[in-house]
N, C-alpha and C positions, 0 to 999 in steps of 0.2 A: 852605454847599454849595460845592465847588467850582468852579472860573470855568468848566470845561469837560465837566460834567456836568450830563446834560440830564433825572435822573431824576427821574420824575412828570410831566413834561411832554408835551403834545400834539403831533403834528405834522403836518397836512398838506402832502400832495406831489402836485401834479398833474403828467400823462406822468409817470407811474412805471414802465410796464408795459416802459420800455427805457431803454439808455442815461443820460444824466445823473442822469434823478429815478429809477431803479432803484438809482442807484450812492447818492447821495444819501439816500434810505432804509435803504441798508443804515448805512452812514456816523452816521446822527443815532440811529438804532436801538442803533448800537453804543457811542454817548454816553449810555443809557440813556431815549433820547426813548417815546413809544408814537407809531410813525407809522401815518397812516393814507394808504394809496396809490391813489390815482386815476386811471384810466385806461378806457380803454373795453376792452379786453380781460381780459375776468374769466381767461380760463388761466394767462395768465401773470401777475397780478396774487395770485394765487392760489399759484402756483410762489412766486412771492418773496417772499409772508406765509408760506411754510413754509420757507423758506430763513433768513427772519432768525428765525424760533422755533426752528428747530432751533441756530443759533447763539446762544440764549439773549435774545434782544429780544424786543419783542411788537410784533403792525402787525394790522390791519385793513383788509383790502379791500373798496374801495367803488367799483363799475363807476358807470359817470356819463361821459355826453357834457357838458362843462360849457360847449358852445359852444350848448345849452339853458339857458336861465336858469333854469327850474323845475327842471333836473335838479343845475345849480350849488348854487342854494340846499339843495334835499333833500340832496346831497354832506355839506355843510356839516353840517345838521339832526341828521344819520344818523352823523355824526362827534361831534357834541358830546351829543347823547342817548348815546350807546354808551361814550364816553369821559368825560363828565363834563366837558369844559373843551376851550380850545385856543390854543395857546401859538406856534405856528410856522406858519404860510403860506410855501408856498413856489412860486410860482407857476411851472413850469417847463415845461409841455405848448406845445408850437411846432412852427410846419409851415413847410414852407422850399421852395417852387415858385417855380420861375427862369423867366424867359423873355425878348421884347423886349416895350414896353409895345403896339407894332404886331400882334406876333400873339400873345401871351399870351390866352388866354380869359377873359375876366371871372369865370368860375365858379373859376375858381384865385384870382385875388382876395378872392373872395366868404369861400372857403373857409381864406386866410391869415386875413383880419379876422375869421371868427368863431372860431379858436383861440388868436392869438398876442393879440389885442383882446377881444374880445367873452369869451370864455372867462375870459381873466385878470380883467377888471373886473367878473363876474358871482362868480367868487369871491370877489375883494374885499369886494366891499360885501357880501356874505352873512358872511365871516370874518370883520370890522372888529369889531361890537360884542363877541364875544367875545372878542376880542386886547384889545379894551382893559380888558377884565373881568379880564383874566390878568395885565394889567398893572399894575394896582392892588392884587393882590393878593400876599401875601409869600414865593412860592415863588421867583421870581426877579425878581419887581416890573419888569418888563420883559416887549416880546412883541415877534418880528419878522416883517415879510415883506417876504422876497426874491424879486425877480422876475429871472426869467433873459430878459437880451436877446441881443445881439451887437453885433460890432463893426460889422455892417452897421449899427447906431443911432449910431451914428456916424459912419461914413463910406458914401460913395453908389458905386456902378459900374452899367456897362451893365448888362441885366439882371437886375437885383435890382431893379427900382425899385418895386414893390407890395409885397418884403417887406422895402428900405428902409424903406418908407414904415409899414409895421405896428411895425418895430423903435425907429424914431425917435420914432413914439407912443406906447411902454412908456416908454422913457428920458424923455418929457415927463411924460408919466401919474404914475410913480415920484417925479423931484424932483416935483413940486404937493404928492402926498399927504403927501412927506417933512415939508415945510413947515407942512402941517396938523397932524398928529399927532405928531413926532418930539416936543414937550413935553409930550405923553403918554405917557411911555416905550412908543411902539409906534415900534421904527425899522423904517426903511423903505431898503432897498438893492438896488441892481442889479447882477447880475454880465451883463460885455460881452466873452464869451468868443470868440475865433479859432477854426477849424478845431476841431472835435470829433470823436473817433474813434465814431460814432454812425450811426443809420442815416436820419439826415436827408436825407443826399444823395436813399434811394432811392426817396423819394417821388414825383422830377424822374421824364418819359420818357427814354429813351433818347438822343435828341438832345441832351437838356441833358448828362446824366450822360457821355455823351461827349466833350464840349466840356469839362466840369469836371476830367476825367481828365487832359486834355494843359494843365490852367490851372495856376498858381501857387498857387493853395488847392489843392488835390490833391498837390501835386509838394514839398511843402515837408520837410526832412531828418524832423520826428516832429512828429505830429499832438497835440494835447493827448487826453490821456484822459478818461472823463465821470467816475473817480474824483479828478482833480486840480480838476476843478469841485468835487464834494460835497465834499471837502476845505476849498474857498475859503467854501460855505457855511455848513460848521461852525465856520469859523473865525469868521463873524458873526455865527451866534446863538449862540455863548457866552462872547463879551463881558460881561466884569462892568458892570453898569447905569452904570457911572461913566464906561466906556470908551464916547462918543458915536460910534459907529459909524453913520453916515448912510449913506455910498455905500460901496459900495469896488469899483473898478473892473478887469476883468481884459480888458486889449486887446492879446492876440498880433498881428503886424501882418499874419497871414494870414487870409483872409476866411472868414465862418462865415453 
């Protein structure tokens, strides 16, 4: 089988229903994947399961808040009953609410840890023993998941510090798992991408998003697209099993 053909294989995408994991689905779709796309908004989730069939791929839509653990795992259940197996996790669903730690509302906090943490780690351990089931077996003998951070996990600023503090414990979370499982051919990577042309920003009130407007993240000459991310992730799940692909890092030095 080719290094960069992903036919017969599984995929899940969480936040599909926009930007990066929309782009992304279409992306692995179009390597021959069957993705399946998760999100909470069944319309448009729905619009981009007939958008990559009518361009010849197949995908299944599956609504699920996965910042519910029962809803994470059913996700998961409802994916591998319907599909038969699963081959790709791609953990990408993330909420990005700014503020200072003095008057930011605890319910914005609340609400970053249970989709950019709580979310990612409840699909995890729900996809785990099937990626390594995929991985033993000889279609690609290998199974990945990618978790999409930022470059906020790596580096700190004023207001950012609770969704610092969410992004620097994906990048933790990520290497530990790496170390446990990568000699079971399930690799484990992160992408730490800058500025996304996405609609992250407009989650922030208006205070924020006005302040973000006149910042350095806003004003920079071309934003990255959320197709040059699904690009950097197809570029890692289909590595041939011999190419140990652990991390691979993408840090534009404008903040995301």
């Amino acid at each position: 089988m080719a290094h960069n053909n992903l036919t017969g294989t599984v995929a899940i995408i969480t936040g599909a229903s926009s930007g990066i994991g929309e782009a992304t689905a279409k992306e692995l779709a179009g390597l021959g994947a069957t993705v399946a796309v998760v999100a909470r908004r069944q319309d448009r989730l729905d619009a981009l399961v007939a958008e990559i069939e009518a361009a010849g791929g197949s995908a299944l839509a599956v609504t699920a808040d996965i910042t519910d653990r029962a809803a994470a795992e059913s996700a998961v259940q409802t994916v591998t009953d319907r599909l038969g197996r699963l081959d790709i996790l791609v953990n990408n669903a993330g909420l990005m609410l700014l503020g200072s730690v003095v008057e930011q509302g605890i319910e914005e906090w609340e609400r970053m840890i249970a989709v950019n943490q709580n979310g990612l780690l409840f699909m995890t351990k729900a996809a785990l023993p099937h990626l390594l089931r995929a991985a033993e077996d000889d279609l690609r003998g290998v199974a990945d998941i990618v978790n999409i951070s930022s470059i906020a996990g790596r580096q700190a600023w004023a207001n950012f510090a609770a969704y610092n503090m969410t992004k620097f414990g994906v990048n933790g979370f990520t290497e530990a798992l790496r170390q446990e499982i990568t000699k079971k051919h399930v690799r484990v990577g992160v992408l730490e991408p800058g500025a996304v042309d996405t609609e992250l920003i407009s989650h922030n009130n208006d205070t924020i998003k006005n302040d973000l407007a006149v910042s350095d993240a806003e004003n920079i000459p071309e934003k990255l697209q959320p197709e040059d991310i699904a690009e950097s992730i197809a570029y890692m799940v289909t590595r041939h099993r011999r190419s140990s692909i652990a991390e691979l890092w993408a840090m534009p030095t404008s903040q995301a």
